[in-house]
N, C-alpha and C positions, 0 to 999 in steps of 0.2 A: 050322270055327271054331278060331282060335287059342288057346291054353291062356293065354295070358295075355287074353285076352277072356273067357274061360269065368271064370278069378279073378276078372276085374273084374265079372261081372255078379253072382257071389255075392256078392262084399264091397257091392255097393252093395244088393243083393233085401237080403241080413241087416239091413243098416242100415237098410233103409226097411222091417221088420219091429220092430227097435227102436223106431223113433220109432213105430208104428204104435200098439204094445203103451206105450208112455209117452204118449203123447196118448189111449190109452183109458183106462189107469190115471187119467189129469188129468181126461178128463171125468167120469166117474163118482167122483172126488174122491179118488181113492187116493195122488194126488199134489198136494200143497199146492204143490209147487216150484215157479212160474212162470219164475223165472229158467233153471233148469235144463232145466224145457221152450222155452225160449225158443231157448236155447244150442242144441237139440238140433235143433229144426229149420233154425237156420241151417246148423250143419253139414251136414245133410241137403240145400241148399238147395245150398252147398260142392260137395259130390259128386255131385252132379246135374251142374251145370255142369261141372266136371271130365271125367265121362264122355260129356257132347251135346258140348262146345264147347271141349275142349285141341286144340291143333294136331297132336299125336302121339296114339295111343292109350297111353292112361298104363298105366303098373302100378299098379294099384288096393292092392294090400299093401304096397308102396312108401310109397304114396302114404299110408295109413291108419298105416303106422308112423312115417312124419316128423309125422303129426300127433298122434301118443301123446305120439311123444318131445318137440314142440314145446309142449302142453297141460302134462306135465308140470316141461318149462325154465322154464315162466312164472310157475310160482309161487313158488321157492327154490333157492337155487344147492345144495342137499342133494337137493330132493326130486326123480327120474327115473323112468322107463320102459324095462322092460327087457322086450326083446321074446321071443319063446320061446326064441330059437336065445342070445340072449342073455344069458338066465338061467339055460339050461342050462350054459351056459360059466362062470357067475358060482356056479355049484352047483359043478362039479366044482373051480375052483379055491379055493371057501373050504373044501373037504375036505380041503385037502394043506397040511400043518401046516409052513411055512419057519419059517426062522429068519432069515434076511437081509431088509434091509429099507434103504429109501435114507437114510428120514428126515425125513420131509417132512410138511407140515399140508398140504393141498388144499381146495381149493371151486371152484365153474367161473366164469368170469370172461368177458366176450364171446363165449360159447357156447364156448368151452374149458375145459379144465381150469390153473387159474393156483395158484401157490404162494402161500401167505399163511404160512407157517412152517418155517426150518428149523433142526432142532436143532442145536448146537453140537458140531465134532469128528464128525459124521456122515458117508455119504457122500457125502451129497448135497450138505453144506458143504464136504467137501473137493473134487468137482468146482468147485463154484463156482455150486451155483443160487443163487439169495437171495429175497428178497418182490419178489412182482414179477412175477417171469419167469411167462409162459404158457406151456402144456406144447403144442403143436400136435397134436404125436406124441407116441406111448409105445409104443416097440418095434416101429414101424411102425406100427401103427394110429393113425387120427386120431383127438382126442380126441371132435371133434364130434358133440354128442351123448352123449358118454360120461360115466355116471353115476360120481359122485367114489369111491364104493366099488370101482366095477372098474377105476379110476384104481391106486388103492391095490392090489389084487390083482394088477395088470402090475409095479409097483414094487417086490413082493415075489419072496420064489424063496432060491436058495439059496445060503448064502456065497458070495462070489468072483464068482457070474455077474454077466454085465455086460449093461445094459437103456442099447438107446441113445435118445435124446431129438431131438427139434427143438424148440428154444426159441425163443420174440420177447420179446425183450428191448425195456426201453421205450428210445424214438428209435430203435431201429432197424428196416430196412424190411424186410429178409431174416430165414427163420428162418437160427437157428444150431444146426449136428448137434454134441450133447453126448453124454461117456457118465459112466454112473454105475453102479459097482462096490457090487454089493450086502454087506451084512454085518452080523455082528450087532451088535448097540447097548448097550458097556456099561449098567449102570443109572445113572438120571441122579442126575449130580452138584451138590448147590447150589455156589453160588459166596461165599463169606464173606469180608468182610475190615472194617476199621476205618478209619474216614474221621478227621475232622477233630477232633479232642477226644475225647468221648462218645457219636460215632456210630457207628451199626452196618450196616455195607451187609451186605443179602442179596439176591442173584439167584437165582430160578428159573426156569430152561427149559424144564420141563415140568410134568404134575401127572400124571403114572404113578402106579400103585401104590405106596402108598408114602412118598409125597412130603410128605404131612401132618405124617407122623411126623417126616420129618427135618427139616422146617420149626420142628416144636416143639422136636426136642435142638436144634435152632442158634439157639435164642430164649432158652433155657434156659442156654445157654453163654454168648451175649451180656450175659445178666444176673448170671452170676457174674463175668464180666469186668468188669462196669463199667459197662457200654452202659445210656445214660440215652435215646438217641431212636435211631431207625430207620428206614434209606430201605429199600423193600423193591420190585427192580425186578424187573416183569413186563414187558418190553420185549421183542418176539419168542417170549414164551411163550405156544404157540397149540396146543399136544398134550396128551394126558392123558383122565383122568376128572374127570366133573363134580365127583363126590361128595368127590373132593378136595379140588375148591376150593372147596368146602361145608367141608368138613372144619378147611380151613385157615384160612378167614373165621371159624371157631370158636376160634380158637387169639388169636384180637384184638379177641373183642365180649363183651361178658359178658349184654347184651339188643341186643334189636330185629331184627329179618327179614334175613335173607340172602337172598336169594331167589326165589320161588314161579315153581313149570312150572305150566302151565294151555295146555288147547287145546278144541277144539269140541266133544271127545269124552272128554278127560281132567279130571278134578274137578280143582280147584286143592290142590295141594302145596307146603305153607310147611314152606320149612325157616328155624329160628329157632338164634338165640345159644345157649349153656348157657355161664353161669358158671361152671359145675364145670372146664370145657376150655380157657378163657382163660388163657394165659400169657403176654402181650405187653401191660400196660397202660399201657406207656410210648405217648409221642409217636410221630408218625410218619409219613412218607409215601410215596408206590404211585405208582412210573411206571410210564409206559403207551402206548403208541404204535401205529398201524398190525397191526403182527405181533402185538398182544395177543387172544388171541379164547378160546372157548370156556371151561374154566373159571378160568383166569386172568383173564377180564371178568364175574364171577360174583363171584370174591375183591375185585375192584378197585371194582365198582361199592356192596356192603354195605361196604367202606372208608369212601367216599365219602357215599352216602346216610345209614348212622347217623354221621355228621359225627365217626368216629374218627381221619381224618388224611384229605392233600387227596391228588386225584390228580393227577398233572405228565406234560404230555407232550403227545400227538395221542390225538383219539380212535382208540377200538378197533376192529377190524376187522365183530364181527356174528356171532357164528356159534352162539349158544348154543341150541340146540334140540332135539328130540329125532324120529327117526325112527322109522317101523315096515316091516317089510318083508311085504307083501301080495300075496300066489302068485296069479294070476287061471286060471278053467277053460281058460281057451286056451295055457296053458304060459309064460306072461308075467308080468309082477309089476312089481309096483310098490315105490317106495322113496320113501315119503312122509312130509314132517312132520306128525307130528302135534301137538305141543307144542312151543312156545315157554318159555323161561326170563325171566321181569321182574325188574328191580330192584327193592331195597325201595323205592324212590318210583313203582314200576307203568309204568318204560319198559320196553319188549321188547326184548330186547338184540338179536335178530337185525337188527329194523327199523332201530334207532336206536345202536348201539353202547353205547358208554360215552364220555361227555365229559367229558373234564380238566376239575378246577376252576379248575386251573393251566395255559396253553397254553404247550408247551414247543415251536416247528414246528421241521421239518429243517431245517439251515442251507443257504444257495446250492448252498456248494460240495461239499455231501453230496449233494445232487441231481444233480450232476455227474458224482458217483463213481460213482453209479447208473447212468448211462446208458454207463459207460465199461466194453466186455465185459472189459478188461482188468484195470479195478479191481477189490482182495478186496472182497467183498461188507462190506459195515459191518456191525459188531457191537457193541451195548450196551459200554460200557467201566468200568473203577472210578474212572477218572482224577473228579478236583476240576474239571477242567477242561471233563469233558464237559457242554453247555450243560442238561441235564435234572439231573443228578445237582448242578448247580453251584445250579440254581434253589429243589431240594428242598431243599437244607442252607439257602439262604436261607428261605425257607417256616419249616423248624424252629425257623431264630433269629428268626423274629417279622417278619423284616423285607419279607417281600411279603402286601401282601391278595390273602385268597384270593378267588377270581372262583368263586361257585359254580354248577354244572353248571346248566341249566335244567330 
């Protein structure tokens, strides 16, 4: 008997030992779950067939790991399956402390790994990724199947080394081999400057450690200068920690909910306003586009829902959630959502984004520039001109209704 027969007979006896032991549990009431027993014996019903009736005699381990990895793809581009040999890999490299790093926000996108954020002045901006591109490869491995945490751990490493890419670009039919030269990442910089009269542009790029604080000296400066109203773009700002943009939604509300994470297993957690920490109660308003995710759609959406100024743009990308990482007896583990972040009107941001109350869409010919691997990737501008930033200065003077979010 072949050693891959001998695999396949144990993975399928264990399995038909599971269901065995869960359908005795069910009958004698130990399990309410119908659905889950339900689930169970189709699979079982799966691997039956598989071992009578595949045309090749399958790898049964194979075959049992595409379908972890698969059960876990189908419920969130965060949540994965990491198989033993896997996680030992995912062990030893969160052990080894780099410092280089590309740049990059990730989530998996058509069972890859695809960009949804890249910071400005990074490496990965000066190669030339942008939102958008799917990673196929990273460093020769495929992404398929591959959990966005060891996405992140291939892209990291040490100054100077260089991690090469296959990219697909949209309209195009071929990947394209890219490389990107790792390094470290000053601290991020906001971006400040003065618009039209009494306006005050702020950009931020990320929400790192940190980023609160500078939020409020550049609020605090605005207001000794003069600054009577506020565009505050989050446009491509998709990195960071949440609690930041907790943090920074505090610096603009003096009441009402920022917030609440809640999940199956997690009590609901409202984070609220304090007046004591409000320093912006000027006018004002939040673009927001595509690249906006995680907790810059936390800041954007407590903008919006306690109705202290509108949001302008495209909705947000989804990603606000929180993960737990779960070690399983077989050497394997899991990378699961367990919590969700809502807005204060109780959408899920993962599910639903955040929608403009203001629709600002890409123009034509920015969709063009996208699809052209030659064009710079587009970036957020200060110009008057740009059609988001031209809308929000309108919005401030009165002179557009605002369309609010549903």
């Amino acid at each position: 008997m072949s050693m891959n027969s001998v695999a396949k007979k144990i993975v399928v006896m264990l399995s038909i030992l599971v269901f065995a032991y869960v359908a005795t549990g069910y009958v004698l009431g130990r399990s309410s779950d119908d659905k889950a027993f339900r689930a169970l014996t189709v699979y079982g019903d799966v691997l039956n067939r598989i071992e009578h009736e595949y045309v090749d005699d399958p790898n049964m381990h194979q075959v049992t790991s595409g379908a972890l990895h698969g059960l876990l793809d189908s419920l969130d581009p965060q949540s994965a399956y990491l198989s033993p040999r896997e996680y030992s890999d995912y062990k030893d490299k969160v052990t080894v402390k780099t410092k280089g790093v590309a740049g990059l926000t990730l989530t998996r996108r058509f069972g890859y790994i695809g960009i949804i954020g890249v910071l400005p002045d990074s490496p990965a901006d000066k190669a030339g990724l942008r939102l958008g591109d799917v990673l196929e490869k990273i460093a020769g491995f495929t992404t398929g199947q591959m959990a966005v945490d060891q996405a992140k751990l291939l892209l990291s490493g040490e100054p100077g080394s260089v991690v090469k890419l296959s990219v697909i670009r949209r309209g195009k039919a071929e990947p394209q081999d890219m490389e990107v030269t790792l390094a470290k990442l000053s601290p991020p910089k906001l971006v400040e400057d003065k618009l039209q009269g009494d306006v005050a542009y702020l950009r931020v790029s990320d929400f790192e450690p940190g980023a609160a604080n500078q939020i409020r000296d550049a609020l605090i400066q605005f207001d000794h200068q003069g600054a009577h109203k506020l565009i505050l773009d989050l446009r491509d700002s998709s990195e960071g920690d949440v609690q930041e943009g907790i943090s920074a939604a505090q610096l603009f509300l003096s009441s009402g909910t920022i917030t609440t994470l809640k999940g199956q297993t997690v009590s609901p957690i409202v984070s609220s306003a304090d007046p004591a920490k409000a320093v912006w109660t000027q006018p004002m308003t939040v673009l927001i586009g595509n690249g906006t995710a995680g907790a810059a759609e936390i800041l954007a959406a407590a903008i919006a829902d306690n109705h202290r100024g509108e949001t302008v743009g495209d909705r947000t990308y989804g990603t606000a959630s929180m993960q737990k990482l779960i070690p399983l007896d077989d050497g394997a583990a899991l990378i699961l959502t367990i919590a969700n972040y809502y807005t204060p009107n109780g959408k899920e941001i993962p599910a639903d984004g955040v929608t403009p109350t203001v629709e600002v869409h890409a123009q034509p010919e920015d969709a063009v520039a996208q699809n052209d691997q030659n064009a710079p990737p587009s970036a957020p501008t200060v110009s008057p001109d740009d059609p988001a930033i031209k809308k929000a200065l309108e919005v401030l003077r009165g002179n557009v209704p605002a369309r609010k979010a549903a």
